[in-house]
C-alpha atoms as a printed R data frame, in Angstrom:
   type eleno elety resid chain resno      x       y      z
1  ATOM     1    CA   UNK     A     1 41.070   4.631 13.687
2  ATOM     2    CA   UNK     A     2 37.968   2.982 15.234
3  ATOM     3    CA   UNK     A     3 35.529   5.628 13.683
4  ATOM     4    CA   UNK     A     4 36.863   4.254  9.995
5  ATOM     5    CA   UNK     A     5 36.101   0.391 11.390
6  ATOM     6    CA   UNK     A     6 33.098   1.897 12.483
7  ATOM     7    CA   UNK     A     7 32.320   3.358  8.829
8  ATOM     8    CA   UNK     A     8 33.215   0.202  7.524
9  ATOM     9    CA   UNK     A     9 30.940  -2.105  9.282
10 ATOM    10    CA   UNK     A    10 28.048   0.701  8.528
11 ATOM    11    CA   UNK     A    11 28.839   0.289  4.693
12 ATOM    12    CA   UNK     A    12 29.541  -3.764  5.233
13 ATOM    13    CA   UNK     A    13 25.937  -3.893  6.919
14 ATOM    14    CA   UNK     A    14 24.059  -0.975  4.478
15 ATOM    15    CA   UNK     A    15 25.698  -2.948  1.442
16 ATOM    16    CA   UNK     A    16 23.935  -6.526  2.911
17 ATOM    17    CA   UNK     A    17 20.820  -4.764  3.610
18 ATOM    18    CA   UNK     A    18 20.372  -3.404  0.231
19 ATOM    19    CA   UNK     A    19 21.248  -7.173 -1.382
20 ATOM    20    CA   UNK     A    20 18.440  -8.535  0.508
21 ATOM    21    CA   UNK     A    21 15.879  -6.169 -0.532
22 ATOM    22    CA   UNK     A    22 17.067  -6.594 -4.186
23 ATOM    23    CA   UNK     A    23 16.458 -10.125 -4.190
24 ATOM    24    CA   UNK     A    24 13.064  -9.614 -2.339
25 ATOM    25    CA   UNK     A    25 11.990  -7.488 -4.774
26 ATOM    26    CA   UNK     A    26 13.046  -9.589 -7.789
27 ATOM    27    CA   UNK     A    27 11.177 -12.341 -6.502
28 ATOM    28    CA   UNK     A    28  7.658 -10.515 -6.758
29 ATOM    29    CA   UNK     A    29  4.874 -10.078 -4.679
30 ATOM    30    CA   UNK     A    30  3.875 -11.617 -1.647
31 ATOM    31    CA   UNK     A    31  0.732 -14.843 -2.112
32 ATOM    32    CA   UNK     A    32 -2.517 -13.262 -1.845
33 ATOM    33    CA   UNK     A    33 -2.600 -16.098  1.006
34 ATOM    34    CA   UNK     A    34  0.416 -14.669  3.116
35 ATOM    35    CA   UNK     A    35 -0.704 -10.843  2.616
36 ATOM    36    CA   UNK     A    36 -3.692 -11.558  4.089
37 ATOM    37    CA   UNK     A    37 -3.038 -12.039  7.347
C-alpha cells in the first residue's frame, strides 16, 4: 500500500515537472541579456 502512494506522488511530481517545462518552452528563448551571464 505505501509503494502505490509512493508511485503516485512520483507520477503527481513527474506530471508537474513536465507542465513547467511545457510552459517554459512555449514562452521562447531566454534575452540575449539573461543568457549572457
Amino acid at each position: 500500500m505505501m509503494v502505490n502512494e509512493l508511485n503516485h506522488r512520483v507520477k503527481n511530481t513527474l506530471a508537474t515537472v513536465q507542465s513547467v517545462v511545457e510552459l517554459t518552452l512555449r514562452q521562447g528563448r531566454p534575452t540575449p541579456r539573461s543568457s549572457g551571464i
